[in-house]
ROFIDREN-838688 format. One record per residue (C-alpha): residue in three letters; x, y, z. Coordinates in steps of 0.25 Angstrom, whole numbers, padded with zeros to 4 digits, always signed. Layout:
<atoms>
ALAXYZ
...
</atoms>
This chain:
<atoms>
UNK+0009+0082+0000
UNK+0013+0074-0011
UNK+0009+0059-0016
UNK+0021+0055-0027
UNK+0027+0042-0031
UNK+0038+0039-0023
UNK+0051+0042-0029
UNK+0064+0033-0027
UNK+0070+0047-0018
UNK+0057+0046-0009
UNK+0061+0031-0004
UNK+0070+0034+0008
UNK+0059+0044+0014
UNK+0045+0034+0010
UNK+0053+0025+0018
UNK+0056+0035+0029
UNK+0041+0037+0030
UNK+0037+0021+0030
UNK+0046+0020+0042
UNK+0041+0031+0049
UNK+0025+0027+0046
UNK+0027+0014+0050
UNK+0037+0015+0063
UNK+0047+0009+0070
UNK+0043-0006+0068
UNK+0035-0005+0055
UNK+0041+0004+0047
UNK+0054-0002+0044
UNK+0048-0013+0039
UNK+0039-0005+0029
UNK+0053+0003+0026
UNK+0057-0010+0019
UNK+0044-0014+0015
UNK+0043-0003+0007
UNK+0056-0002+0002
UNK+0056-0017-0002
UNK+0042-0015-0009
UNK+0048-0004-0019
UNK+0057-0015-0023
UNK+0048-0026-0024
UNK+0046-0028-0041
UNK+0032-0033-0036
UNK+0027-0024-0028
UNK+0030-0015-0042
UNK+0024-0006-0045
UNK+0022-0001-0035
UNK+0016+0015-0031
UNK+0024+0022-0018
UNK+0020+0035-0014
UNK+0025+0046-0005
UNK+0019+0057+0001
UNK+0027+0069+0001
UNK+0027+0081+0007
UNK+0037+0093+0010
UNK+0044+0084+0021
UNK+0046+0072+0010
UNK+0039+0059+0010
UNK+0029+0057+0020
UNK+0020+0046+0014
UNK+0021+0035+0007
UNK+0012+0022+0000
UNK+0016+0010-0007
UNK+0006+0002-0018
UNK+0014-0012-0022
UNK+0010-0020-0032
UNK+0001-0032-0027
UNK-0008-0041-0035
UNK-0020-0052-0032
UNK-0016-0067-0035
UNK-0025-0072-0042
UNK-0029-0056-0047
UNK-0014-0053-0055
UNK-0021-0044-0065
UNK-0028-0033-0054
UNK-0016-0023-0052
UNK-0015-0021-0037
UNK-0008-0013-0025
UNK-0006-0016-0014
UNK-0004-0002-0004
UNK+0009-0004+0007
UNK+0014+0004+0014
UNK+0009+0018+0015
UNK+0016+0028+0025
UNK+0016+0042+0030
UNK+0025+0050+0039
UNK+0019+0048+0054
UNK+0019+0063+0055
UNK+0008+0064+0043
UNK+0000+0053+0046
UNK-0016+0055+0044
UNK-0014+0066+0036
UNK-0019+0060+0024
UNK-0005+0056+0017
UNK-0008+0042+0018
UNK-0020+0043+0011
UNK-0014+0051+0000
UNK-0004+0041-0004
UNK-0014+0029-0006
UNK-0023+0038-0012
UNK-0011+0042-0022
UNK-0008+0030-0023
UNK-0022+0024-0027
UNK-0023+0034-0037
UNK-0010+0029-0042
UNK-0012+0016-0043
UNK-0026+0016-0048
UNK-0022+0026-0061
UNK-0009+0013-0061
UNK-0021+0002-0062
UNK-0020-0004-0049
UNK-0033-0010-0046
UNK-0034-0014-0031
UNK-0024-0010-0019
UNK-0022-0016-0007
UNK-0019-0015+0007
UNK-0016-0019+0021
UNK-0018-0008+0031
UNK-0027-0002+0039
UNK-0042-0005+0040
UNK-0043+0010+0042
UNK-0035+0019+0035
UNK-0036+0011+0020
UNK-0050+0012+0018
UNK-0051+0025+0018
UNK-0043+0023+0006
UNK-0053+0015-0001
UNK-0046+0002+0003
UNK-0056-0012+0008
UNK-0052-0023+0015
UNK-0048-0031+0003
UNK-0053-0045+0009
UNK-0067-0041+0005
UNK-0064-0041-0009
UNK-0054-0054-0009
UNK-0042-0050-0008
UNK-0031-0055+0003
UNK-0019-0050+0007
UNK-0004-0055+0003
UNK-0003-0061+0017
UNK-0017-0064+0026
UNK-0021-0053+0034
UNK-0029-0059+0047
UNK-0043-0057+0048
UNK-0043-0045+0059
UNK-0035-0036+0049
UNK-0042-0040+0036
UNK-0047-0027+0033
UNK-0033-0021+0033
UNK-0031-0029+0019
UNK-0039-0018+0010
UNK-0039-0016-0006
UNK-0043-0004-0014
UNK-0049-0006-0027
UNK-0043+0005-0038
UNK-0052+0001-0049
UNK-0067-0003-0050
UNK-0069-0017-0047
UNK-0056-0020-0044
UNK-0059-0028-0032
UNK-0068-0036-0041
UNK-0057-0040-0052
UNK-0047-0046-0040
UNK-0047-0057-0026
UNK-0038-0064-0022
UNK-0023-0061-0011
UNK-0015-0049-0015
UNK+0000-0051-0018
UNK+0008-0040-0014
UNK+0023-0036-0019
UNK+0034-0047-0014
UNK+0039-0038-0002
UNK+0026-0037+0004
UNK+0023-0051+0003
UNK+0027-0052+0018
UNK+0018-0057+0029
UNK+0022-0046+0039
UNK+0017-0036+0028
UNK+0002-0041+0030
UNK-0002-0038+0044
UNK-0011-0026+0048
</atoms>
């Protein structure tokens, strides 16, 4: 198994793996979601990485720019989607491409990332709920699924330098993009 950037000739088979991660009903909407978010100029730059194994692309994770209002000058990223063939699921590819990708973005300067997911699965990551440091999310997330909001600092005191709402790359900026 392999971690690399994705290359413009892996598009068609990341997508592939989107759809088939997130289903029927969710995953053509992801499809374009993502496909949409490698064109935004502000979700740029932006990190998208593939998984790869002797079958082709089997994973892949997306880190878009993102930035705190009243914080401009604390580089952030904000993780959406990340995806795995349904056939390799919990075996620890997932984990591989956020953990490639934090690498990444840490040696890049990123300073704190962000994102809405599970409760469960992200902090083993290292990711907190990100309201207990002052940060909201682009849209409100209601109370019952507050701790699905997380950050991740990248650099000592990082989550002391920055408060405030995260604003995500215009093609996220959607409602239906901030429920858990």
């Amino acid at each position: 198994m392999k971690i690399i950037e994705a290359r413009s000739s892996d598009l068609r088979a990341l997508l592939e793996v989107e759809k088939q991660a997130f289903g029927e009903d969710e995953g053509p909407v992801i499809v374009e979601l993502v496909k949409a978010l490698l064109e935004d100029p502000t979700a740029k730059p932006f990190l998208s990485l593939v998984a790869l194994d002797d079958q082709g692309v089997v994973g892949h994770v997306l880190f878009t720019k993102a930035q705190i209002a009243e914080n401009e000058d604390v580089p952030v990223s904000l993780l959406a989607p990340i995806a795995v063939a349904p056939d390799l699921q919990r075996k620890g590819i997932g984990g591989r491409l956020i953990a490639e990708g934090l690498r990444l973005l840490t040696e890049r300067g990123i300073a704190l990332v962000f994102v809405l997911g599970h409760p469960e699965y992200y902090p083993r990551h290292g990711f907190k709920p990100a309201g207990l440091f002052g940060f909201q999310a682009p849209y409100p997330i209601p109370a019952e699924a507050a701790d699905a909001w997380m950050v991740l600092a990248l650099n000592p005191g990082a989550l002391d330098r920055a408060k405030g709402r995260v604003l995500c790359a215009d093609k996220l900026a959607r409602p239906q993009y901030w429920k858990e």
